[in-house]
N, C-alpha and C positions, 0 to 999 in steps of 0.2 A: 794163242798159238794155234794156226789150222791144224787139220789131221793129218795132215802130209807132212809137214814138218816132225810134228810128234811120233811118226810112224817110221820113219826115219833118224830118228834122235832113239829110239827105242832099236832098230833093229843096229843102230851100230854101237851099245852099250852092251860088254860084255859082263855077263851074270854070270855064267859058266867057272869063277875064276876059284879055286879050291887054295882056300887060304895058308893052308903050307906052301904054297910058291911062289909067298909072296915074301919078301924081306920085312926081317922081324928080328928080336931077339928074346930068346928062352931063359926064363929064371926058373929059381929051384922049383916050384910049386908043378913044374910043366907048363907052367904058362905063357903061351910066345905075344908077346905086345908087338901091334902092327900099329903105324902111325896113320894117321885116318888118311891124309894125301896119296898116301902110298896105293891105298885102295883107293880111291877118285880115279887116281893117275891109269891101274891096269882095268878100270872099268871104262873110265871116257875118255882112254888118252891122253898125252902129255898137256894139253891147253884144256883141260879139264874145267874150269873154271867157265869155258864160255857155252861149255853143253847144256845149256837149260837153268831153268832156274831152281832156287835152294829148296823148293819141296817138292818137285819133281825128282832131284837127285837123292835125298830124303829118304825119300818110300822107295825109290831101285836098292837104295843102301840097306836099310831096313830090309826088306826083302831077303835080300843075299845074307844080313845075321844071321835069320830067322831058317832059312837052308841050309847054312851052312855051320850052324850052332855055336855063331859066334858074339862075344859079347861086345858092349858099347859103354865105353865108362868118355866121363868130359866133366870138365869142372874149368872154372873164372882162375887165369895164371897164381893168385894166393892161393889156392884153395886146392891147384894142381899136383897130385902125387902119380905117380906109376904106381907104385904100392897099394893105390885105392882099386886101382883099376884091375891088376892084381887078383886082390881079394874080391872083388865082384863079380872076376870069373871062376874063380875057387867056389864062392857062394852059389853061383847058378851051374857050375858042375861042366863046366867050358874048358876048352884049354886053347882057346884065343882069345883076347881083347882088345878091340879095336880103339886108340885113346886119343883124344882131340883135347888140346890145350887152348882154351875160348878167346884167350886175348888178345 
C-alpha cells in the first residue's frame, strides 16, 4: 500500500468514537457488550470490510480498546459465550467488551 493511500485510509477512520454511543446491551455486572461490526461499521463505515487489510484494521482497533478502556473477548462459535466475555471485563475492571464470534 503507497503512503498516500494509507494517509488517507487513516485520516478517514474514525478513532474519536466513545463507546457509550455505540449500540450495545447492559447486563447486571455494568457491563455493555458491543458486537465487534458495530465498531468496524462507526469507525470505516458502512463497507467496512473493504478499508484495508485485517491488521491494519487490527491495531486502529486495538488502539481505540486501549483509549478507551475497553475490553476484547472472541472465541471459535463452540466455545462462544457472552458470559465469558462478560467476566473478562469484570476481570480487567472495564465496563465494555467488545465480542466477536470467530466462525
Amino acid at each position: 500500500m503507497n503512503s498516500r493511500v494509507k494517509t488517507a485510509r487513516m485520516n478517514f477512520v474514525r478513532k474519536n468514537i466513545d463507546p457509550s454511543t455505540l449500540k450495545g446491551t447492559t447486563y447486571t455486572p455494568g457491563v455493555t457488550v458491543i458486537g465487534c461490526c458495530t465498531v468496524d461499521e462507526a469507525m470505516h463505515g458502512p463497507k467496512w470490510w473493504l478499508t484495508g487489510d485485517w491488521e491494519w484494521r487490527s491495531a486502529i482497533f486495538r488502539e481505540w480498546c486501549e483509549k478507551y478502556g475497553v475490553a476484547y473477548y472472541s472465541d471459535c462459535r463452540e466455545d462462544f459465550f457472552i458470559s465469558k466475555g462478560i467476566d473478562k471485563a469484570v476481570a480487567e475492571g472495564k465496563k465494555f467488551v467488545v465480542v466477536e464470534d470467530l466462525s
